[in-house]
The first five atom37 places (N, CA, C, CB, O) and aatype in JSON, in Angstrom:
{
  "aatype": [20, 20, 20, 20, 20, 20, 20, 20, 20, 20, 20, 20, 20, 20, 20, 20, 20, 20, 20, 20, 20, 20, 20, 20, 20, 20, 20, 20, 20, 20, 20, 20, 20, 20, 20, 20, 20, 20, 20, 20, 20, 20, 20, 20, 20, 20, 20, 20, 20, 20, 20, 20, 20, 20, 20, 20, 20, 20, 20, 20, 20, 20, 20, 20, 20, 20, 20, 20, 20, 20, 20, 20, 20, 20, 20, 20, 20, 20, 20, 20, 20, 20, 20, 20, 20, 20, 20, 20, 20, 20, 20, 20, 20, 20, 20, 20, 20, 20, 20, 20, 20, 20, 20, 20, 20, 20, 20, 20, 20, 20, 20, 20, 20, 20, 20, 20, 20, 20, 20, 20, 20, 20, 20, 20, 20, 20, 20, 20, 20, 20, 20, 20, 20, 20],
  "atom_mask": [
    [1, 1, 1, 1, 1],
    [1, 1, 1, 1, 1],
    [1, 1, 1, 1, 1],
    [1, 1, 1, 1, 1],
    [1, 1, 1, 1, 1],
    [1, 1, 1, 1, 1],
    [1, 1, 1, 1, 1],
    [1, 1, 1, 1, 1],
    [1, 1, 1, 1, 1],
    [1, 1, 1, 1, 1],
    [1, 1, 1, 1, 1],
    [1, 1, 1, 1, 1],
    [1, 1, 1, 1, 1],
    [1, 1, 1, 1, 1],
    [1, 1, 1, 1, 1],
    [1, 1, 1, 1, 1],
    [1, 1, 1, 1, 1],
    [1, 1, 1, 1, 1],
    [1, 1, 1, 1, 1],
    [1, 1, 1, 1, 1],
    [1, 1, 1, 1, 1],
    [1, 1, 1, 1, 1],
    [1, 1, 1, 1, 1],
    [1, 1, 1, 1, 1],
    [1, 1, 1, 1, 1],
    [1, 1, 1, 1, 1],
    [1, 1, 1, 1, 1],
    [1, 1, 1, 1, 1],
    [1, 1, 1, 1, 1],
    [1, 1, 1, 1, 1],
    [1, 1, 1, 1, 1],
    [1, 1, 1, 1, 1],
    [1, 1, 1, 1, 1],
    [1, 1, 1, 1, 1],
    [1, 1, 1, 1, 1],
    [1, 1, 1, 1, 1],
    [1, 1, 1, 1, 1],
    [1, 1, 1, 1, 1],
    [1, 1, 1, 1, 1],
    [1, 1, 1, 1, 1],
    [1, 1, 1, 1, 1],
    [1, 1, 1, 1, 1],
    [1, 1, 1, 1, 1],
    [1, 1, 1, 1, 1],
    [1, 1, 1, 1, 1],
    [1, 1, 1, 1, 1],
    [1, 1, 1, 1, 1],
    [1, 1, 1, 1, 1],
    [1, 1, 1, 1, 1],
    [1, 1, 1, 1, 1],
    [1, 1, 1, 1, 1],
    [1, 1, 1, 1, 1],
    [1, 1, 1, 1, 1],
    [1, 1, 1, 1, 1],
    [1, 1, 1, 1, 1],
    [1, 1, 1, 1, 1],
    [1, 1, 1, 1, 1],
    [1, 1, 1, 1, 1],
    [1, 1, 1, 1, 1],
    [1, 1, 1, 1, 1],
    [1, 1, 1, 1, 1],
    [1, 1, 1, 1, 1],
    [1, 1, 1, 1, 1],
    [1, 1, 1, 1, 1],
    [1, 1, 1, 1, 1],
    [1, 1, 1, 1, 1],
    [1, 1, 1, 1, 1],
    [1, 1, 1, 1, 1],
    [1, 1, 1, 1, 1],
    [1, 1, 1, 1, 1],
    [1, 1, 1, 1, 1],
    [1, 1, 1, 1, 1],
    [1, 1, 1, 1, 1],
    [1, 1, 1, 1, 1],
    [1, 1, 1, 1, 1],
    [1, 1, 1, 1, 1],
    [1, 1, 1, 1, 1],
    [1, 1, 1, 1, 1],
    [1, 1, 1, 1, 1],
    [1, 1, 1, 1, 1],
    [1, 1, 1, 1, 1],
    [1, 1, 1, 1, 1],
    [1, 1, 1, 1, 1],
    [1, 1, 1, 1, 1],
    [1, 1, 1, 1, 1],
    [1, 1, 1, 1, 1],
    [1, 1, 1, 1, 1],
    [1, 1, 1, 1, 1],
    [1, 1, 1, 1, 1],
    [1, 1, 1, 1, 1],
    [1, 1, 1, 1, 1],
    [1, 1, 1, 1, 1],
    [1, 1, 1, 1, 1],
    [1, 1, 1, 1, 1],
    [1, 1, 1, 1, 1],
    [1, 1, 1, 1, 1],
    [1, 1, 1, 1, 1],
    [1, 1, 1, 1, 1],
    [1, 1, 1, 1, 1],
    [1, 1, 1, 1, 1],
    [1, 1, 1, 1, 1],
    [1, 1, 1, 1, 1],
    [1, 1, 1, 1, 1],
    [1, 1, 1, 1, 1],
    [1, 1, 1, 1, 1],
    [1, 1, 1, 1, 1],
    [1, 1, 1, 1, 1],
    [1, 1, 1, 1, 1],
    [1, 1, 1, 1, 1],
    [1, 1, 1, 1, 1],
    [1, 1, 1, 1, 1],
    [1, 1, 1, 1, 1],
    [1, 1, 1, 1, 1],
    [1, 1, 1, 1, 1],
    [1, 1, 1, 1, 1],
    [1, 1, 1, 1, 1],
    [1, 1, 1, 1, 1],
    [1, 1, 1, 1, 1],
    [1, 1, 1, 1, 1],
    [1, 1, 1, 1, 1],
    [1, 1, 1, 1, 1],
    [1, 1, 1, 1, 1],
    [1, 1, 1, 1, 1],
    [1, 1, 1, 1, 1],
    [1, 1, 1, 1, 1],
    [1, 1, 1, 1, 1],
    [1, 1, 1, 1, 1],
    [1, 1, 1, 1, 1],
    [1, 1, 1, 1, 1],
    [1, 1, 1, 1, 1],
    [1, 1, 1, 1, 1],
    [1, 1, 1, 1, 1],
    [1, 1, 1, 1, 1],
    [1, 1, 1, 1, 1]
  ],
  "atom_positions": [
    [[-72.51, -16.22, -23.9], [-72.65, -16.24, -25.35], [-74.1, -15.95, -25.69], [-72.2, -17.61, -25.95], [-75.05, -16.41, -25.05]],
    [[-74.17, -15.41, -26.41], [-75.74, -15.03, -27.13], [-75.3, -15.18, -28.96], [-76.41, -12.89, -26.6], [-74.28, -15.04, -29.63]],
    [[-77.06, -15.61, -29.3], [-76.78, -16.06, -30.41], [-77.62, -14.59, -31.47], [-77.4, -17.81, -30.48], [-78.26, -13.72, -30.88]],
    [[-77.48, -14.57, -32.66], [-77.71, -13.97, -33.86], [-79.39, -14.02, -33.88], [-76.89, -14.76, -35.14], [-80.11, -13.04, -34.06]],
    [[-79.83, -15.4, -33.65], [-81.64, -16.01, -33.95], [-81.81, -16.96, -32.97], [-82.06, -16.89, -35.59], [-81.02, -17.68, -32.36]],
    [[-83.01, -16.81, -32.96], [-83.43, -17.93, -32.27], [-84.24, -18.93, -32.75], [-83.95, -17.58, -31.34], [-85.31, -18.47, -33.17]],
    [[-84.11, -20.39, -32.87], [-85.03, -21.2, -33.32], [-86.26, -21.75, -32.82], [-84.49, -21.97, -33.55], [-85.99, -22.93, -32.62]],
    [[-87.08, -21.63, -32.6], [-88.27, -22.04, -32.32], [-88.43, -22.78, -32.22], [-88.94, -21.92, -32.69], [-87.83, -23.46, -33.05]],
    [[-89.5, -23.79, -31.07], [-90.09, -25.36, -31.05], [-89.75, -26.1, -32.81], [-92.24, -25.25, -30.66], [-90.42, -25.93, -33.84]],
    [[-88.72, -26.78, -32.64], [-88.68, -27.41, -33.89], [-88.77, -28.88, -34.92], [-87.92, -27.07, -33.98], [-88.71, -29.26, -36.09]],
    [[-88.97, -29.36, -33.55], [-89.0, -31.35, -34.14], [-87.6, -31.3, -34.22], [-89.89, -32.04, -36.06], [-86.78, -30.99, -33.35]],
    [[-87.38, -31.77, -35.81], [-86.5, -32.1, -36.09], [-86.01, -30.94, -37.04], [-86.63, -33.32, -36.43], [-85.39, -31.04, -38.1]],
    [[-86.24, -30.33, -36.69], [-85.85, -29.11, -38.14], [-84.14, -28.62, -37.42], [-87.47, -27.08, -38.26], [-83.23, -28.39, -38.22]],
    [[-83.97, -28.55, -36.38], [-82.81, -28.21, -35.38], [-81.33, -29.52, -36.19], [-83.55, -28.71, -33.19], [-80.25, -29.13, -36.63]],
    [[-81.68, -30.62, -36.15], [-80.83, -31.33, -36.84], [-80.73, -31.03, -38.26], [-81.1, -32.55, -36.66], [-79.63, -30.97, -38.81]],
    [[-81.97, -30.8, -38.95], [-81.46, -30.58, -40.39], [-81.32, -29.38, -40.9], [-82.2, -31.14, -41.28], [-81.49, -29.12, -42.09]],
    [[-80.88, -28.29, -39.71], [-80.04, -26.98, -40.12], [-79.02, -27.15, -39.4], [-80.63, -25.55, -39.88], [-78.58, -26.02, -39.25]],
    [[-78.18, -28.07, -38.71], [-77.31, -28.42, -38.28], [-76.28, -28.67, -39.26], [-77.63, -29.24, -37.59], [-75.16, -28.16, -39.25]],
    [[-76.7, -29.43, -40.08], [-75.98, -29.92, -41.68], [-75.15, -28.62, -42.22], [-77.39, -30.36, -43.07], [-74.06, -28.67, -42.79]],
    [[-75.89, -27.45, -41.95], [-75.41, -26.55, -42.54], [-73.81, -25.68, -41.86], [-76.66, -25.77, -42.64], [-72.89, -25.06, -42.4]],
    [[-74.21, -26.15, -40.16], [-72.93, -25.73, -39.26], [-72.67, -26.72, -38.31], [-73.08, -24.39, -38.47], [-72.93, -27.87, -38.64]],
    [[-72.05, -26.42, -36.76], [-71.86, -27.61, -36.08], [-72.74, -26.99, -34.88], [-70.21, -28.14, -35.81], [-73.14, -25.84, -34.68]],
    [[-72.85, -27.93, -34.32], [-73.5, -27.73, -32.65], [-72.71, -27.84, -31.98], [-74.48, -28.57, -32.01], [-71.83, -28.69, -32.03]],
    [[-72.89, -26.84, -31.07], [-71.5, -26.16, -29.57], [-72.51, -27.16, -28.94], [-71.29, -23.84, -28.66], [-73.53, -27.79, -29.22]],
    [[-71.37, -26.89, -27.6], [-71.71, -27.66, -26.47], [-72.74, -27.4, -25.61], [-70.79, -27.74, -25.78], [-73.33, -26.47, -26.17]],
    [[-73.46, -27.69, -24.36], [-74.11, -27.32, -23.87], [-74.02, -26.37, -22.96], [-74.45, -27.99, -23.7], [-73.24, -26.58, -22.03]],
    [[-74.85, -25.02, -22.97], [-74.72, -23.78, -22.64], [-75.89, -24.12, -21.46], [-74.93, -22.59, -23.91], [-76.83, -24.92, -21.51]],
    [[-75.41, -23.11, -20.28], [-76.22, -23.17, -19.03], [-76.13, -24.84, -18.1], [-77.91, -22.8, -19.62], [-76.4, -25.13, -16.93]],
    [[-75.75, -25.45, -18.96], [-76.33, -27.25, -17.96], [-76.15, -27.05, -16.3], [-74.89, -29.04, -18.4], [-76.18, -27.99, -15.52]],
    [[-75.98, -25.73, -15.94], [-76.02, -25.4, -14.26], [-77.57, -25.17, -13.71], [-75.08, -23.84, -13.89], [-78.22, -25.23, -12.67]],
    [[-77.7, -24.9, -14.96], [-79.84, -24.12, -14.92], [-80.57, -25.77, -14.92], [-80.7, -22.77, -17.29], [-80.31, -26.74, -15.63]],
    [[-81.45, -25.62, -13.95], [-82.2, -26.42, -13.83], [-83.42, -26.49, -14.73], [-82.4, -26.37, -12.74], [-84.27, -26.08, -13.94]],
    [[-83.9, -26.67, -15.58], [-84.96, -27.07, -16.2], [-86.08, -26.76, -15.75], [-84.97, -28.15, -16.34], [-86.7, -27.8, -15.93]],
    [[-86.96, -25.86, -15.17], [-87.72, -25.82, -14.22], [-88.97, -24.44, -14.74], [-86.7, -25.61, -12.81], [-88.85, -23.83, -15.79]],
    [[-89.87, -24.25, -13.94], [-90.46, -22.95, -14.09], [-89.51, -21.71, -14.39], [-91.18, -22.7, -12.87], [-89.19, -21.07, -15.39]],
    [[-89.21, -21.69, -12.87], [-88.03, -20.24, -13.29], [-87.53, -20.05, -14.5], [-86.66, -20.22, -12.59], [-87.9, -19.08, -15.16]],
    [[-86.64, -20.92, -14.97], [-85.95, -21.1, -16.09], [-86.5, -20.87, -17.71], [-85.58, -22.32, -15.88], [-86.05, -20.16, -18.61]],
    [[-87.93, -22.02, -17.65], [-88.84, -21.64, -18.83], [-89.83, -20.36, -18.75], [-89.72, -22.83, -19.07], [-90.57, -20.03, -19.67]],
    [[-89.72, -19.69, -17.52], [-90.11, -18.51, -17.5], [-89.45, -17.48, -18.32], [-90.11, -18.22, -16.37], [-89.98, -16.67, -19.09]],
    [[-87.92, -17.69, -17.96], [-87.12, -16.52, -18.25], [-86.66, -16.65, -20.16], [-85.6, -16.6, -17.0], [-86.3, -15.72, -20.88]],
    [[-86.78, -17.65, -20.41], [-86.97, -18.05, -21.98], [-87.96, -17.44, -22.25], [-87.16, -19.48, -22.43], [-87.77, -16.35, -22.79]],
    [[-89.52, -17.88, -21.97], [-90.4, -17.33, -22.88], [-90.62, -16.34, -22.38], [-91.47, -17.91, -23.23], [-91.79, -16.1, -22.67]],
    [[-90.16, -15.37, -21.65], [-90.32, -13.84, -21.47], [-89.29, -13.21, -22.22], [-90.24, -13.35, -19.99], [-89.42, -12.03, -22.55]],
    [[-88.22, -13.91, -22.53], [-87.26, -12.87, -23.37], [-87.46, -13.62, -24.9], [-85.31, -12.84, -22.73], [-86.68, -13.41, -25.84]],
    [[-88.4, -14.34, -24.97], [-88.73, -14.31, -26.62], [-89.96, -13.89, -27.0], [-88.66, -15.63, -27.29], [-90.3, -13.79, -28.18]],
    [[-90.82, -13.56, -25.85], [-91.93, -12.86, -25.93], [-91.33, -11.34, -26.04], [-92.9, -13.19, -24.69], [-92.26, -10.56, -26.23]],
    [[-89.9, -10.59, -25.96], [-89.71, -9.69, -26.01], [-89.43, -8.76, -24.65], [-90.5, -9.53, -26.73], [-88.58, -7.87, -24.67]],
    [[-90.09, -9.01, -23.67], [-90.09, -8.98, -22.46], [-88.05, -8.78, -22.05], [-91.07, -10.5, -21.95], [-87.36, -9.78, -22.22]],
    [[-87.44, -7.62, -21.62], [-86.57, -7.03, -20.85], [-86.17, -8.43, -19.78], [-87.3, -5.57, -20.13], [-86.82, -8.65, -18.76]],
    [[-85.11, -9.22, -20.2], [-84.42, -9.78, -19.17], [-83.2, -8.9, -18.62], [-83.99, -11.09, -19.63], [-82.51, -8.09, -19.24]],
    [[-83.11, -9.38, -16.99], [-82.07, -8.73, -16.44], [-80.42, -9.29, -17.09], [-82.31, -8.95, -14.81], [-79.36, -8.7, -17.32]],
    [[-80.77, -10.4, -17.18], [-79.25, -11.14, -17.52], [-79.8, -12.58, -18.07], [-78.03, -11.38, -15.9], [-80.91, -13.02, -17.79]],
    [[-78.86, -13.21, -18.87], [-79.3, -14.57, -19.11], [-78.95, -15.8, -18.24], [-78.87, -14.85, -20.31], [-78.95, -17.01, -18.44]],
    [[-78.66, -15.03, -17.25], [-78.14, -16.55, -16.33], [-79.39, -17.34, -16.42], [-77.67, -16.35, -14.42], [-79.31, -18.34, -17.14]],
    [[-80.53, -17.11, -15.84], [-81.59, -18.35, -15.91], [-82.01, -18.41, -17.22], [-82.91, -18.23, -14.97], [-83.22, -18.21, -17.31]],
    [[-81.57, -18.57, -18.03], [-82.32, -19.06, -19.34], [-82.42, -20.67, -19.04], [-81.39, -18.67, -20.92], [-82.0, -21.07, -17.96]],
    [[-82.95, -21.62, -19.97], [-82.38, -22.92, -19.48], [-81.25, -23.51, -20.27], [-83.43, -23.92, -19.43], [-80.73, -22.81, -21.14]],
    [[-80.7, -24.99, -20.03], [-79.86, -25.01, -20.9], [-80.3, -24.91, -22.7], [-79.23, -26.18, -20.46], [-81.42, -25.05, -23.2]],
    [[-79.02, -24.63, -23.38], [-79.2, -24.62, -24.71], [-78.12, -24.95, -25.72], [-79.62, -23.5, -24.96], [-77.17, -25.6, -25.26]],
    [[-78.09, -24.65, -26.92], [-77.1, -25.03, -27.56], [-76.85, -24.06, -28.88], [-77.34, -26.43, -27.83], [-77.95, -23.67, -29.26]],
    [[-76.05, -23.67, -29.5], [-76.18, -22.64, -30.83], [-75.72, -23.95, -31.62], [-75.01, -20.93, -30.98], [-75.4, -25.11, -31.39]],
    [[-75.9, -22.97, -32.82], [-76.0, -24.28, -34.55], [-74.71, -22.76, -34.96], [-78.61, -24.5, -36.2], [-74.98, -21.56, -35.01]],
    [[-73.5, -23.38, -35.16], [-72.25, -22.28, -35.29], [-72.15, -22.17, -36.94], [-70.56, -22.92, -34.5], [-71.43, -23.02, -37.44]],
    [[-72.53, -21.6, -37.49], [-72.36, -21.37, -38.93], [-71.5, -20.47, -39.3], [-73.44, -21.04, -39.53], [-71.56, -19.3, -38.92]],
    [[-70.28, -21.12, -40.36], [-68.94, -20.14, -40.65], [-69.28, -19.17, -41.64], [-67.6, -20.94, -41.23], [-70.05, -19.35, -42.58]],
    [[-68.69, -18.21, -41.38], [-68.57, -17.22, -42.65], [-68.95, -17.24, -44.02], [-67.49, -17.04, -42.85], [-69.75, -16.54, -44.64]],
    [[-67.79, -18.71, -44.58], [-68.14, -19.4, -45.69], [-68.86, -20.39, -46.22], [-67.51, -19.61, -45.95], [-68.69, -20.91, -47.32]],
    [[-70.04, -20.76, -45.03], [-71.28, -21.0, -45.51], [-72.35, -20.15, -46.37], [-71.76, -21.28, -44.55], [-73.01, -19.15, -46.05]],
    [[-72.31, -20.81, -47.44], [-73.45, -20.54, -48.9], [-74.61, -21.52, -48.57], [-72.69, -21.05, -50.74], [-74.69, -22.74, -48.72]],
    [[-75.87, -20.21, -47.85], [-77.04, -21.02, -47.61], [-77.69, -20.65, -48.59], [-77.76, -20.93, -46.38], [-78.14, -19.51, -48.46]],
    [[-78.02, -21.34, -49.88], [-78.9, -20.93, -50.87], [-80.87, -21.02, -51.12], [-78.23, -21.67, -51.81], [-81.67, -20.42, -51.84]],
    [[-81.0, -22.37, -49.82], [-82.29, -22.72, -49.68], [-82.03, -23.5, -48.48], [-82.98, -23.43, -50.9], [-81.24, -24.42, -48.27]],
    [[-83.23, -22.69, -47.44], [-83.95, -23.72, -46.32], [-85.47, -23.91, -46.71], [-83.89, -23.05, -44.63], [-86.23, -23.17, -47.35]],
    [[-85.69, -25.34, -46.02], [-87.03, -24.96, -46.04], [-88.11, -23.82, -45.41], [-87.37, -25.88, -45.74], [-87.82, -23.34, -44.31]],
    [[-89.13, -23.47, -45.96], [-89.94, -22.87, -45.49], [-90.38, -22.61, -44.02], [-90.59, -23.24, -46.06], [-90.62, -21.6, -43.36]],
    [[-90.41, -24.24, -43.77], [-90.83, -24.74, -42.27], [-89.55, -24.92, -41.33], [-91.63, -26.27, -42.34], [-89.76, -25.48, -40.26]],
    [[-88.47, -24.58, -41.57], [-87.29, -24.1, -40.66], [-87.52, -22.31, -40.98], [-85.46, -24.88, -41.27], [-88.14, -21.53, -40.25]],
    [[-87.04, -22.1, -41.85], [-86.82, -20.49, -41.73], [-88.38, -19.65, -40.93], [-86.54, -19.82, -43.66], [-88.38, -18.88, -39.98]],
    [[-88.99, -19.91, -41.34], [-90.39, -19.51, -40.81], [-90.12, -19.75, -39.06], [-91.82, -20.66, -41.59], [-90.64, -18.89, -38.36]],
    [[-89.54, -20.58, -38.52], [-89.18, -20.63, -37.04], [-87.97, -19.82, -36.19], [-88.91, -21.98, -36.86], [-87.73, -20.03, -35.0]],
    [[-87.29, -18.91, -36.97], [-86.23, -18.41, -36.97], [-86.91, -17.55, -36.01], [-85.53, -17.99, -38.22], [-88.07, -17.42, -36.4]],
    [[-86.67, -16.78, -34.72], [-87.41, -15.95, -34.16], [-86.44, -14.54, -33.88], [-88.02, -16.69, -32.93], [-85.4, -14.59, -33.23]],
    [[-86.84, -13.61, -34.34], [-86.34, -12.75, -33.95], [-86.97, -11.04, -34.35], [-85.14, -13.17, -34.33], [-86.55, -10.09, -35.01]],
    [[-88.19, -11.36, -33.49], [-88.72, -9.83, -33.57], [-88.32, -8.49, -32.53], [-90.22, -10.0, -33.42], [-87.68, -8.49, -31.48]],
    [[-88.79, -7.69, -33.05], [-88.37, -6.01, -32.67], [-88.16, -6.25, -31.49], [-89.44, -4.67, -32.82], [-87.1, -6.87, -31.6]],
    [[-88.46, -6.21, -30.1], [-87.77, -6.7, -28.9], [-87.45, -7.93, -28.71], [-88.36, -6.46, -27.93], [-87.54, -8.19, -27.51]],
    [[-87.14, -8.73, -29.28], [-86.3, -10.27, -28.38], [-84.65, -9.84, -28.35], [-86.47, -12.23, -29.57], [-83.95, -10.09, -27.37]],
    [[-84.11, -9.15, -29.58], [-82.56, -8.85, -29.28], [-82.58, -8.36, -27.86], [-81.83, -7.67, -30.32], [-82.23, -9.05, -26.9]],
    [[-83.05, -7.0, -27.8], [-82.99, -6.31, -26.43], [-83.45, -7.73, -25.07], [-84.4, -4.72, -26.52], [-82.73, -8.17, -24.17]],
    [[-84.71, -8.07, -25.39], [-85.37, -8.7, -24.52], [-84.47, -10.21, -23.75], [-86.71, -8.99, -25.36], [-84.69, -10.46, -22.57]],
    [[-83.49, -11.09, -24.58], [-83.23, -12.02, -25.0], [-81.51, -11.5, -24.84], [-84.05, -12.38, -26.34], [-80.69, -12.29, -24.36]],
    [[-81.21, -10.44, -25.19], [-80.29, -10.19, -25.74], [-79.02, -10.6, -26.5], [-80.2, -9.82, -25.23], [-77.84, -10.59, -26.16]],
    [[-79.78, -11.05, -27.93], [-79.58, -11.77, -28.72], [-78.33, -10.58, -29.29], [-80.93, -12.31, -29.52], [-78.34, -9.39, -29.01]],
    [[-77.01, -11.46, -30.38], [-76.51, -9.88, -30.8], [-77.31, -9.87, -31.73], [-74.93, -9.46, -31.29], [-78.23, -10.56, -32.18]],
    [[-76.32, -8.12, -32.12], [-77.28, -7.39, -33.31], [-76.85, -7.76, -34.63], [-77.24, -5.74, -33.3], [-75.72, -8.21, -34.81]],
    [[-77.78, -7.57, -35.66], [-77.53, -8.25, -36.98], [-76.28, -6.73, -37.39], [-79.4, -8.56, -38.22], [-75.81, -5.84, -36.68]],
    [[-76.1, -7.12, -39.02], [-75.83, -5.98, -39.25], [-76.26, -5.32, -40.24], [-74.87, -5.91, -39.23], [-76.4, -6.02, -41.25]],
    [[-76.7, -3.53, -40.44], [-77.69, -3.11, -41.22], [-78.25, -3.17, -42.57], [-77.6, -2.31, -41.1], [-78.87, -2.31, -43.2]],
    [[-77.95, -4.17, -42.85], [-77.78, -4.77, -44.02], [-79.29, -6.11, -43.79], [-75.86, -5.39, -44.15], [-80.49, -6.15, -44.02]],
    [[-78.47, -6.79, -43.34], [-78.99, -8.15, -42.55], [-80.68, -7.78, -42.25], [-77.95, -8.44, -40.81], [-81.72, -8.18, -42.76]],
    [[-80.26, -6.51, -40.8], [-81.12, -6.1, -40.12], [-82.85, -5.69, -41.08], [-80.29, -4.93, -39.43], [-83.93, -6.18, -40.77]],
    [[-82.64, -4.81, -42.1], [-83.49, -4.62, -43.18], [-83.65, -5.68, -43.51], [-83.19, -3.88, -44.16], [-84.76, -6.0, -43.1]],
    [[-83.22, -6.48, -44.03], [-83.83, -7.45, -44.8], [-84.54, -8.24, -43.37], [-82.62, -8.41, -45.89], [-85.71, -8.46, -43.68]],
    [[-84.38, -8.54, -42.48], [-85.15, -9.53, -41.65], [-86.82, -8.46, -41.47], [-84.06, -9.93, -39.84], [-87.95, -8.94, -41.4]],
    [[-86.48, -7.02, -41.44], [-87.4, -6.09, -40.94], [-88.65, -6.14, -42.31], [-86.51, -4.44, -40.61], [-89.87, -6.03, -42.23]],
    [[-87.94, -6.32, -43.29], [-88.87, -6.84, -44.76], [-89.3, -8.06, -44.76], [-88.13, -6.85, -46.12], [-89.51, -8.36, -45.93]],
    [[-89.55, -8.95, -44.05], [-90.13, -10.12, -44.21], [-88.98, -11.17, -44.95], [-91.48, -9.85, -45.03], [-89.35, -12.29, -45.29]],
    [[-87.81, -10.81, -45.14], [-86.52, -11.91, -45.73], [-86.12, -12.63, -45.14], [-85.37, -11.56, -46.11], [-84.97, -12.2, -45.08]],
    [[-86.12, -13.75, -44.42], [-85.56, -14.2, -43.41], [-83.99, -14.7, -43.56], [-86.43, -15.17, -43.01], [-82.96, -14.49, -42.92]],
    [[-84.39, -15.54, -44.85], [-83.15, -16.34, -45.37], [-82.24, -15.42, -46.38], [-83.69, -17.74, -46.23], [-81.27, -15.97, -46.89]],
    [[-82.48, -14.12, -46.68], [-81.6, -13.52, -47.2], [-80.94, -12.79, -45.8], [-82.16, -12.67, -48.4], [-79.72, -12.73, -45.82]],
    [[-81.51, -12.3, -44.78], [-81.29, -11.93, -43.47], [-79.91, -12.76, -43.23], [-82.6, -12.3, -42.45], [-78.79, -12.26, -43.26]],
    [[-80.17, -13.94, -43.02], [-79.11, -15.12, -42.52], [-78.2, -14.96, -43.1], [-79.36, -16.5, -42.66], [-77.19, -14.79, -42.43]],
    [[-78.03, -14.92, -44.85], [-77.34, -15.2, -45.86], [-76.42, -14.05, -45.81], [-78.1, -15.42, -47.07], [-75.19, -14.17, -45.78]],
    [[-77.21, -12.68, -45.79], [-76.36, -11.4, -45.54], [-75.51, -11.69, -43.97], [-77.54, -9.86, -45.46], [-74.3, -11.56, -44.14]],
    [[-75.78, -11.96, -42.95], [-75.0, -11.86, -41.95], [-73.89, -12.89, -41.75], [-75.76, -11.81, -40.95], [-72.89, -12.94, -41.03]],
    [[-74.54, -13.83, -42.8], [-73.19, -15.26, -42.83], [-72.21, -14.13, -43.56], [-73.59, -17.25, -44.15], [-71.23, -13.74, -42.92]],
    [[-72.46, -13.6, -44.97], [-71.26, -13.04, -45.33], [-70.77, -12.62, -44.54], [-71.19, -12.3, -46.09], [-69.79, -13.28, -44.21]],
    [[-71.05, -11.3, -43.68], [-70.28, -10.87, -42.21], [-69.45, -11.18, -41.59], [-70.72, -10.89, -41.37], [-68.44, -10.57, -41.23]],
    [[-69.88, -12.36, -41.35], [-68.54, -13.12, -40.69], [-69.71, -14.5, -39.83], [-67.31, -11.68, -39.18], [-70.9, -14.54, -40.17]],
    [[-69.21, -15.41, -38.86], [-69.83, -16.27, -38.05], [-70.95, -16.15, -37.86], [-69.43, -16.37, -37.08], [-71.12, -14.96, -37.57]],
    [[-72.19, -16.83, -37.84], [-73.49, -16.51, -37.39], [-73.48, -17.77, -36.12], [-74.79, -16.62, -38.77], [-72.77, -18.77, -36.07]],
    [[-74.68, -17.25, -35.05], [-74.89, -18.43, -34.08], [-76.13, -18.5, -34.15], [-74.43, -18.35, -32.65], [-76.63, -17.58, -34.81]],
    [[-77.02, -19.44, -33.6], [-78.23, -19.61, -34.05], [-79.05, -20.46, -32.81], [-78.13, -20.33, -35.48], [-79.55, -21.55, -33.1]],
    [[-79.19, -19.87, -31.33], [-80.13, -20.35, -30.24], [-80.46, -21.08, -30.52], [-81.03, -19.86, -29.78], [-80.83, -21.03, -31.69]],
    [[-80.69, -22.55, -29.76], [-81.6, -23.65, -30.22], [-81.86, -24.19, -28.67], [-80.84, -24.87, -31.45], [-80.8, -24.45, -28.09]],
    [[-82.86, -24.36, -28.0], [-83.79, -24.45, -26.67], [-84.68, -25.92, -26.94], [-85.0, -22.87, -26.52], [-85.34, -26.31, -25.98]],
    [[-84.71, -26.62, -28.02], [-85.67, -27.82, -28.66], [-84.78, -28.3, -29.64], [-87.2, -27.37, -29.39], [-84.02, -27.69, -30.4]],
    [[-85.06, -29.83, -29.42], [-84.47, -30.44, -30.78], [-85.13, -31.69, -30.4], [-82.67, -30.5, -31.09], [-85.16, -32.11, -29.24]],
    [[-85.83, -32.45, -31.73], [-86.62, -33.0, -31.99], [-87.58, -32.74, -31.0], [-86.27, -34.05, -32.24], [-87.79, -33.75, -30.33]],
    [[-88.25, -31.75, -30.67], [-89.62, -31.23, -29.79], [-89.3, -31.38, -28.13], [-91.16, -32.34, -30.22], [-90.24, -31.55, -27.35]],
    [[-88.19, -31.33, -27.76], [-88.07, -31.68, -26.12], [-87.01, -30.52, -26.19], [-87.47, -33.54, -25.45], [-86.27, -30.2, -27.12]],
    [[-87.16, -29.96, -24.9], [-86.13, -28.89, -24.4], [-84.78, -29.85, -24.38], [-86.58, -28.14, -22.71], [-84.8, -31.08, -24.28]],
    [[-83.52, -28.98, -24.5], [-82.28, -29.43, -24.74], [-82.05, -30.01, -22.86], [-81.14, -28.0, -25.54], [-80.99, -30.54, -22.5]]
  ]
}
């Protein structure tokens, strides 16, 4: 599974965009926690060409339905949303859709989201919650 975004070191911001969808289960819990592992994370969000995501470490997506109406996040969640010009490829996050895609490429983040919720399902990487790896 690969997700839509990725969330960034977040405290607690991971629970209170949770509100908005549910949290899946834990993805990878075979990956050890380790160098390797936080290697292969921050090289495919640095953009950096992963071969495959098996070593990522574990994680979790925030599953947001279709018919979620996100009208306002805060600043200090959306601003952590990560997803620049190579992390899809790098990460291989899926692709928005061209709609979505423009608006994230304009500096929109939360209209980005909002356009791809219409779409259909959004998933949303999450690697931290309340500041500790999952």
């Amino acid at each position: 599974m690969a997700g839509h975004f990725v969330l960034g070191i977040s405290g607690n911001l991971a629970n209170r965009l949770e509100r908005s969808g549910m949290m899946s289960n834990i993805f990878h819990q075979d990956v050890v926690l380790d160098q390797k592992s936080r290697m292969a994370r921050d090289s495919g969000l640095r953009g950096d060409q992963l071969a495959n995501r098996d070593n990522l470490p574990p994680h979790q997506y925030i599953l947001i339905n279709s018919r979620t109406e996100i009208n306002h996040l805060p600043d200090d969640l959306i601003d952590l949303f990560e997803r620049n010009a190579s992390i899809p490829s790098g990460m291989g996050l899926k692709s928005l859709c061209p709609q979505a895609d423009r608006a994230w490429d304009n500096g929109k983040k939360l209209e980005a989201l909002q356009i791809q919720i219409n779409r259909g399902d959004v998933s949303i990487e999450v690697y931290f919650i309340g500041g500790y790896s999952i």
